[in-house]
C-alpha positions in Angstrom: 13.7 17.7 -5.4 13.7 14.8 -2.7 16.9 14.7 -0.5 17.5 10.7 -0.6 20.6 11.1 1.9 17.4 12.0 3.6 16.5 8.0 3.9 20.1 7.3 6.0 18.2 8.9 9.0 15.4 6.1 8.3 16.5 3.8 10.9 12.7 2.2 11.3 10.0 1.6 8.8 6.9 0.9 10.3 4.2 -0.3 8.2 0.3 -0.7 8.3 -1.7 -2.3 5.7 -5.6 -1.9 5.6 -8.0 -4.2 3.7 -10.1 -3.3 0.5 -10.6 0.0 -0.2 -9.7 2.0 -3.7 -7.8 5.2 -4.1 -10.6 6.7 -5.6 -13.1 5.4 -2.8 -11.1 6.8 -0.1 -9.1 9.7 -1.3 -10.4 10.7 -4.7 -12.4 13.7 -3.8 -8.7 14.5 -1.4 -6.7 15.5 -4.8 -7.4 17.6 -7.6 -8.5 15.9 -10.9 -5.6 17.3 -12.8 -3.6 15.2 -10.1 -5.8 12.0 -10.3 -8.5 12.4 -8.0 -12.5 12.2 -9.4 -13.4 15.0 -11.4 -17.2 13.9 -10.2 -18.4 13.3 -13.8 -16.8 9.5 -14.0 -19.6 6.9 -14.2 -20.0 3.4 -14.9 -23.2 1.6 -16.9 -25.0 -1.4 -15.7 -24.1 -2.8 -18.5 -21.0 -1.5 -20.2 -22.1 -3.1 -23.7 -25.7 -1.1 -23.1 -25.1 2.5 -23.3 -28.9 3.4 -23.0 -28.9 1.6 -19.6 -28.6 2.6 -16.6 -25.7 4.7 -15.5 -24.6 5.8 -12.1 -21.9 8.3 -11.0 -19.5 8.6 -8.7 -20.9 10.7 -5.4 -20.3 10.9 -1.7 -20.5 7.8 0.5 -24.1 7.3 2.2 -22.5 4.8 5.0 -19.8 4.1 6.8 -20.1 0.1 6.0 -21.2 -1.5 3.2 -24.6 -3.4 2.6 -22.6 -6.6 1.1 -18.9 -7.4 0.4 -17.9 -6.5 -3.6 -16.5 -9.2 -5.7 -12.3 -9.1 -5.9 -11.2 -12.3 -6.6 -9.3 -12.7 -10.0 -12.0 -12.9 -12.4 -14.1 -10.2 -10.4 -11.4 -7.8 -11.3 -11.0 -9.0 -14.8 -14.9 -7.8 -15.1 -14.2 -4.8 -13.6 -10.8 -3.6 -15.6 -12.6 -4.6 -18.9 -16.5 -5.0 -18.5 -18.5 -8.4 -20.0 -16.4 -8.4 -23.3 -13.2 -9.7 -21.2 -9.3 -8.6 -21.2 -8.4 -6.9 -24.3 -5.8 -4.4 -24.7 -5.7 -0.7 -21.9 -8.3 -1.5 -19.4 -11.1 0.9 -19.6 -12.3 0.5 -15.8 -16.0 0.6 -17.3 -17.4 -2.7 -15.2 -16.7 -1.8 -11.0 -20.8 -2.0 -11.0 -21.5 -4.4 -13.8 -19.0 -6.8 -11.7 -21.3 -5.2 -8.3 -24.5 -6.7 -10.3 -23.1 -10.0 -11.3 -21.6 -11.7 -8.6 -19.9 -15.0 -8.5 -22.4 -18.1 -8.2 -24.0 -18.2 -4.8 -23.3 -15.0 -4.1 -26.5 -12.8 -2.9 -27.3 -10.7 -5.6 -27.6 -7.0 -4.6 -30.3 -4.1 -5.9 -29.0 -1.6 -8.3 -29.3 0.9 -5.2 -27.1 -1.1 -3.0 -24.6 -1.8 -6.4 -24.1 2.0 -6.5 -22.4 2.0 -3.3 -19.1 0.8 -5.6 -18.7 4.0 -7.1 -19.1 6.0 -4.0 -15.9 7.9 -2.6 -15.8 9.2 1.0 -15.5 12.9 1.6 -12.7 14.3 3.2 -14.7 15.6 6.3 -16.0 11.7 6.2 -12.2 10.6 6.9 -10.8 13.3 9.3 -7.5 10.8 10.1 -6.5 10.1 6.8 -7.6 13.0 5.0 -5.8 15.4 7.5 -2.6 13.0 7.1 -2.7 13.0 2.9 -2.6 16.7 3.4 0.3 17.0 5.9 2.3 14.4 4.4 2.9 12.4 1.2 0.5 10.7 -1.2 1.5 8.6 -4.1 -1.4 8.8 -6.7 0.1 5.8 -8.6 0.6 3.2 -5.8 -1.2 -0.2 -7.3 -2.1 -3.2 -5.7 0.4 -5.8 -7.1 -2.2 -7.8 -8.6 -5.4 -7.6 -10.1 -6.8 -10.0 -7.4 -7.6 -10.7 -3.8 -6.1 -10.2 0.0 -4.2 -13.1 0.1 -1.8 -13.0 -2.8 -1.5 -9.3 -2.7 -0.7 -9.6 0.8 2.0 -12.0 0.0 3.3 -9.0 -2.4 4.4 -6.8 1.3 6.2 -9.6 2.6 7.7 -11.6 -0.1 7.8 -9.3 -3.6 5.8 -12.5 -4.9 3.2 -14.5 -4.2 4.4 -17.4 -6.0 1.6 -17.4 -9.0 -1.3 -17.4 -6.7 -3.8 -15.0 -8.2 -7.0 -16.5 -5.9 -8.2 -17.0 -2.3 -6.6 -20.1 -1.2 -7.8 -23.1 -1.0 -7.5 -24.8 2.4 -4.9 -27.3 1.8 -2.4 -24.8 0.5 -3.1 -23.0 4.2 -2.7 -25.7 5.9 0.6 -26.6 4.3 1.8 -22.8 4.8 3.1 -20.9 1.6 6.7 -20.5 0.9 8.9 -19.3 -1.7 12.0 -19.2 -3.6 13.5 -16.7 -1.9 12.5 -16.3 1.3 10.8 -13.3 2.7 12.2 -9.6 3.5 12.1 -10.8 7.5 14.7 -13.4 6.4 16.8 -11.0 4.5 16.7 -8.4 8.1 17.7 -11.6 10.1 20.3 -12.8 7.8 21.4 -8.7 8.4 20.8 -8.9 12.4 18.4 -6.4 11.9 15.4 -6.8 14.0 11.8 -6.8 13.5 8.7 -7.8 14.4 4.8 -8.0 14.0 2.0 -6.6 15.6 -1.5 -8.1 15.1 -4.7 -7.8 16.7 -6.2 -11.6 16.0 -5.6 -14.0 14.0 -2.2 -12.6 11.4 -2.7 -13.2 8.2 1.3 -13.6 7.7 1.5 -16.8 9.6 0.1 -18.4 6.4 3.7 -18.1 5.4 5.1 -21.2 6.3 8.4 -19.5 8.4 6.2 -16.9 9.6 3.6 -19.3 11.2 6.8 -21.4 12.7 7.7 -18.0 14.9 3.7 -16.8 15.1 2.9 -20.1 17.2 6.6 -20.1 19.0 5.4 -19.1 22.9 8.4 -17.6 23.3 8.7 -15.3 19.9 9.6 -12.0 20.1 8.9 -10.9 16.9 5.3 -11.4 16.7 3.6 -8.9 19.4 -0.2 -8.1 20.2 -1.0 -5.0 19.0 -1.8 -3.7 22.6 2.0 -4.1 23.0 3.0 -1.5 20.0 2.5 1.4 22.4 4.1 1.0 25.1 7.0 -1.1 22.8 7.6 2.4 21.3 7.4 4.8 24.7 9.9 1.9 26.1 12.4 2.0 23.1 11.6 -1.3 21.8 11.2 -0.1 18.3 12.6 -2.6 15.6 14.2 -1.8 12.9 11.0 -3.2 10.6 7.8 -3.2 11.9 4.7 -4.9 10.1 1.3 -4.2 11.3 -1.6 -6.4 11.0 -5.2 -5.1 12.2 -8.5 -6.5 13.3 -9.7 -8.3 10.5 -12.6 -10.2 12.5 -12.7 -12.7 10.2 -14.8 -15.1 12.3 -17.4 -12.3 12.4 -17.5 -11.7 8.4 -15.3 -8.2 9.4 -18.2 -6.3 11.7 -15.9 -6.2 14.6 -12.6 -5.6 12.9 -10.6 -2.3 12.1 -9.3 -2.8 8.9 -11.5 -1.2 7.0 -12.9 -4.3 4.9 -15.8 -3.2 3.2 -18.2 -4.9 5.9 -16.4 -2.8 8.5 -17.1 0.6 9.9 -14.5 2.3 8.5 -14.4 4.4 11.5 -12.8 1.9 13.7 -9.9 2.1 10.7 -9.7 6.0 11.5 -8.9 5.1 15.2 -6.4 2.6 14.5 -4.5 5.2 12.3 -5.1 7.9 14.5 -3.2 5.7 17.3 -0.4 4.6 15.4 0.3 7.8 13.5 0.1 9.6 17.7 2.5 6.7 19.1 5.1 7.3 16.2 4.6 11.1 16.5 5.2 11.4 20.2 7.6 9.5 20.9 11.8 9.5 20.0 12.1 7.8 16.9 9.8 10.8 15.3 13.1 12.0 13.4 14.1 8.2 12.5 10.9 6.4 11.2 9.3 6.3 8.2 5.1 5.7 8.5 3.7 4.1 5.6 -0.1 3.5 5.6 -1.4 1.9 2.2 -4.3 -1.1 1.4 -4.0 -4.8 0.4 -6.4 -4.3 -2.4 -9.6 -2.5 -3.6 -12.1 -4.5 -2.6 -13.9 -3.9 -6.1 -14.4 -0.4 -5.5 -14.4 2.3 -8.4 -11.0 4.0 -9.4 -10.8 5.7 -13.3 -7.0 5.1 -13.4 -6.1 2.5 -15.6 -3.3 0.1 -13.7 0.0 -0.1 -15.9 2.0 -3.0 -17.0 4.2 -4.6 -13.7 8.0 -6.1 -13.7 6.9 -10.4 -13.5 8.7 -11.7 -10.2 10.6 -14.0 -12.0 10.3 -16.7 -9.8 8.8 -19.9 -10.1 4.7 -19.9 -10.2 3.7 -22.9 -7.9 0.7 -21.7 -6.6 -1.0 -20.6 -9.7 -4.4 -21.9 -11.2 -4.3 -24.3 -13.7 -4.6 -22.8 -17.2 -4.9 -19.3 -16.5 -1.9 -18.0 -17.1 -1.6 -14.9 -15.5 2.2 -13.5 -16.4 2.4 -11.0 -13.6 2.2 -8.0 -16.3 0.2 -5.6 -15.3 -0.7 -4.6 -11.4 -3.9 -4.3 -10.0 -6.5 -1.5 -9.1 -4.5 1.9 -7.3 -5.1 1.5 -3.7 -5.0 4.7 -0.7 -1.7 5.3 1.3 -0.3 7.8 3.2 3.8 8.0 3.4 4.9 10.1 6.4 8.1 11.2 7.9 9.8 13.9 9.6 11.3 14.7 5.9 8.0 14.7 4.3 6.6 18.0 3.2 2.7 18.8 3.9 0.6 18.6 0.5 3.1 16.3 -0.9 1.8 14.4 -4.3 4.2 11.8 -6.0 2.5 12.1 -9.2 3.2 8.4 -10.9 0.2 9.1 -13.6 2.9 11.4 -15.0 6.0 10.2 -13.9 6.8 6.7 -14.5 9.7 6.9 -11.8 7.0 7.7 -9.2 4.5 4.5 -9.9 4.5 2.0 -6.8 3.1 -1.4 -5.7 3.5 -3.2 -2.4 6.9 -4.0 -3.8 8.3 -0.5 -3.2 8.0 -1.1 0.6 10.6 -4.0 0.5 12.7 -1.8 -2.2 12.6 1.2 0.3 13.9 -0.8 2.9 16.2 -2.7 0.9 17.7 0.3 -0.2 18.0 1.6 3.1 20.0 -1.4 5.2 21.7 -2.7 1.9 19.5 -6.4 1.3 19.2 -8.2 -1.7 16.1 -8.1 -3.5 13.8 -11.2 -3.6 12.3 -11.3 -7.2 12.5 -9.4 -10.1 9.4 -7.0 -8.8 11.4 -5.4 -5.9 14.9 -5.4 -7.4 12.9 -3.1 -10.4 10.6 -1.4 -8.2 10.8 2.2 -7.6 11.2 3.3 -4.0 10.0 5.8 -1.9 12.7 8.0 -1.1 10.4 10.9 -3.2 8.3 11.2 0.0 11.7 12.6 1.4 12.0 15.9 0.4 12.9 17.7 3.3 16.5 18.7 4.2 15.7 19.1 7.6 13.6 17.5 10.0 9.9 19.1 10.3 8.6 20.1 14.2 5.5 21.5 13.0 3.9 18.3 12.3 0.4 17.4 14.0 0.7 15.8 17.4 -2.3 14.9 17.6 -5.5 14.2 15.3 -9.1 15.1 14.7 -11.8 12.3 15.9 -14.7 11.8 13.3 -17.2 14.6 14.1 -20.5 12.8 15.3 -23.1 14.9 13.2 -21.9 13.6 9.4 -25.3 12.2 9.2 -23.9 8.9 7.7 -25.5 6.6 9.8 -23.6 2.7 10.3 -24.4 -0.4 8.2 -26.7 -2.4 9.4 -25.8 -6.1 9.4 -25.6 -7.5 6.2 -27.7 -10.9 5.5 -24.1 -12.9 5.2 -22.8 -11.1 8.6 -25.8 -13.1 10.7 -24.6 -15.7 13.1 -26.2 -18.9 10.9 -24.9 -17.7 7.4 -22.0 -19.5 5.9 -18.4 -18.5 5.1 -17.2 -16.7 2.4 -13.9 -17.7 0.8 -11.7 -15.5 3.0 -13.4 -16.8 6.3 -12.7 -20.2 4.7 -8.9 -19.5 4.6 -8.7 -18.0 8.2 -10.6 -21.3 9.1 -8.1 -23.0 7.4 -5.1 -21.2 9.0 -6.4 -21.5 12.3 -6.3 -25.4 12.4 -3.0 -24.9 10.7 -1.8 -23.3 14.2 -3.5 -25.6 16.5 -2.1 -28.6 14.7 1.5 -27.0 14.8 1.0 -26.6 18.5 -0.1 -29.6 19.2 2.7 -32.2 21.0 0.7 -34.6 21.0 -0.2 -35.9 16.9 -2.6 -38.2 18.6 -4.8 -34.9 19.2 -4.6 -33.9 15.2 -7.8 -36.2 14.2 -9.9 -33.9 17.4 -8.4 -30.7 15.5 -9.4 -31.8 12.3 -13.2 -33.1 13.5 -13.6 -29.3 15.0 -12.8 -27.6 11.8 -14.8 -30.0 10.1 -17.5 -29.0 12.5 -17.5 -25.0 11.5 -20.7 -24.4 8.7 -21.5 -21.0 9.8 -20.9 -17.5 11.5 -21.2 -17.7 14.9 -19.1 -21.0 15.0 -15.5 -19.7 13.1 -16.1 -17.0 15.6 -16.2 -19.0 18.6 -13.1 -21.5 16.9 -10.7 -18.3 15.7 -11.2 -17.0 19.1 -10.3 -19.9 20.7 -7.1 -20.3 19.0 -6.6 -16.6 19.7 -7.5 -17.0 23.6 -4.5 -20.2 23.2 -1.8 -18.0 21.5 -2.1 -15.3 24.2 -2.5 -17.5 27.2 0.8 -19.7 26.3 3.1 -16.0 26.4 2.1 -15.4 29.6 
């Protein structure tokens, strides 16, 4: 049985959200079937209405890095929870590579070879960091993206238990504006509390496309948004907030190749390190017996997972960012996603088994219940005040000192070679939607920092002026290189 006086000790909550990946695609071959990891008999046809077509199983990943970037906007994910035939009642998770096949228009169109890749699921030997850490500590086999779309709005889940009806990738005037909602984010509830926190980022943050959040990202003097070269020696100093959001390296100017958040187009490797790092720091240092480490992704990134997602709590707020007509109610979260809850009260081998327990199913949502819980905040929407928390992963009366102080580095002979560049990573290709938001939210920052409105028209002619690659590299930099220089 958990020990929930267990969560009083919780005096920090530090959490890291990756990009893109599926429970099933990262940890499936981690759990036992009976337990809902892959069995290794689920498959998926090329054509789910075919059934003499062709037919691929799942099996071990063949690269660290994927050859293109799977669909996972909106209607990707409709295709991929239902197949060609569209929504209709129980998902039956049958169309992950009939959506790989058919991507949207303009998209490159891969082989059936490359397509495959969607329903490949790393070994555990593959993922030394995370597999070593879902063994030692807590894993919730019914944590589900909050949506059945994208980054962005799922994102938006972590930080404000909404994201106010948006179900797409943005378009550019809504980044430019900044997003906001009803009521506020968790980071105005801990303020309103004087409870401290802050976030670390290695880039561009995706967060400061919240309107309040980009207000303090831009500030030269903020405190609360930190480079992630800061978090360590933040943490060996005793500058640990009391709520700590971390963003990674999405190297979104470079289509992901660079970046450590494990989006598909990324060596997943460079994720390993990261986790490795912050999992070390945490461990090591003096809040061991106080924090609460919760790992977990944005979304899957139209990978394969066989669990069918369950019907969600609707925020309850008002839906001012949704598409026109497609009225999405909010009812029913989105593809499971990997995560890793770890504490000094945390058991090894620990399973919170929400495919059998409805008291144990999660969403981004539980993060802000947990922590709501915890300091005594108000919920922010219907989701969070309903959401279960994660006081489960607590289960330990007293605190743990045989926990790993240090972990293993990817062995080098896996014969799993890297990715080689995909055709829309080169420097002349265009954007893809998500580049196209960071674009967006890039200007949005230079314009807010500019004193001068007479520069806004330059601003807007350089944004203007990005078509490809190499050139939102060289403009997301630049705003990076400006952010950095002016808190010196």
């Amino acid at each position: 049985m958990p020990a929930p006086q267990n969560l009083a000790q919780i005096d920090h909550f530090i959490v890291l959200m990756m990009e893109n990946r599926s429970f099933d695609h990262i940890l499936g071959f981690q759990l036992p079937s009976n337990l809902g990891g892959l069995s290794g008999n689920e498959f998926n046809l090329a054509d789910p209405v075919l059934p003499d077509g062709a037919r691929v199983q799942v099996g071990p990943s063949i690269s660290y890095g994927m050859p293109f970037d799977p669909g996972h906007e909106f209607a990707d994910v409709q295709r991929q929870l239902y197949g060609p035939v569209g929504a209709a009642g129980l998902p039956s998770m049958c169309g992950f590579l009939y959506s790989a096949l058919n991507p949207p228009p303009a998209s490159p169109v891969p082989n059936l070879t490359d397509a495959s890749r969607v329903l490949q699921c790393f070994q555990p030997a593959q993922l030394p960091v995370l597999s070593t850490l879902a063994a030692q500590f807590a894993v919730a086999n019914g944590w589900y993206s909050s949506l059945p779309g994208p980054t962005w709005p799922n994102r938006f889940f972590i930080h404000a238990a909404t994201s106010g009806g948006l179900t797409e990738s943005p378009n550019d005037q809504e980044v430019i504006r900044g997003y906001s909602f009803d009521a506020g984010t968790l980071y105005d509830r801990l303020s309103g509390a004087g409870l401290d926190w802050r976030i670390y980022h290695d880039g561009l943050p995706q967060t400061a496309g919240i309107q309040s959040l980009r207000t303090e990202y831009i500030d030269p003097l903020t405190e609360r948004f930190r480079d992630m070269t800061a978090f360590a020696s933040d943490v060996a100093s005793g500058r640990l907030p009391h709520y700590v959001f971390i963003e990674p390296d999405y190297d979104t100017g470079n289509n992901y190749q660079g970046g450590n958040s494990m989006h598909p187009l990324n060596d997943v490797r460079r994720g390993e390190d990261l986790i490795r790092s912050v999992y070390e720091t945490v461990r090591n240092s003096a809040y061991w017996t106080n924090a609460m480490l919760i790992i977990t992704f944005d979304e899957h990134g139209g990978f394969f997972d066989h669990c069918f997602p369950p019907a969600s709590v609707p925020t309850g707020d008002d839906y001012r960012y949704a598409t026109p007509g497609r009225g999405f109610g909010f009812d029913r979260y989105g593809v499971r996603v990997p995560n890793v809850i770890i504490s000094a009260y945390t058991a090894p081998g620990t399973i919170l088994d929400g495919l059998n327990n409805p008291n144990l199913v999660f969403d981004h949502a539980s993060v802000l219940a947990t922590a709501e819980l915890r300091f005594g905040l108000e919920p922010l929407t219907d989701r969070d005040k309903k959401a279960n928390t994660l006081i489960a992963a607590l289960n330990l009366a007293d605190a743990r000192d045989d926990a790993p102080s240090k972990l293993p580095a990817a062995p080098p002979d896996l014969n799993v070679p890297p990715a080689p560049v995909p055709p829309a990573a080169q420097a002349t290709s265009p954007l893809s939607d998500n580049q196209q938001s960071f674009l967006a939210l890039a200007t949005a920052c230079k314009l807010g920092m500019a004193d001068d409105p007479s520069t806004h028209s330059a601003i807007w002619n350089a944004h203007q002026a990005v078509q490809n690659q190499q050139q939102a590299a060289n403009y997301i930099a630049a705003l990076e290189s400006q952010i950095i220089a002016q808190r010196q």
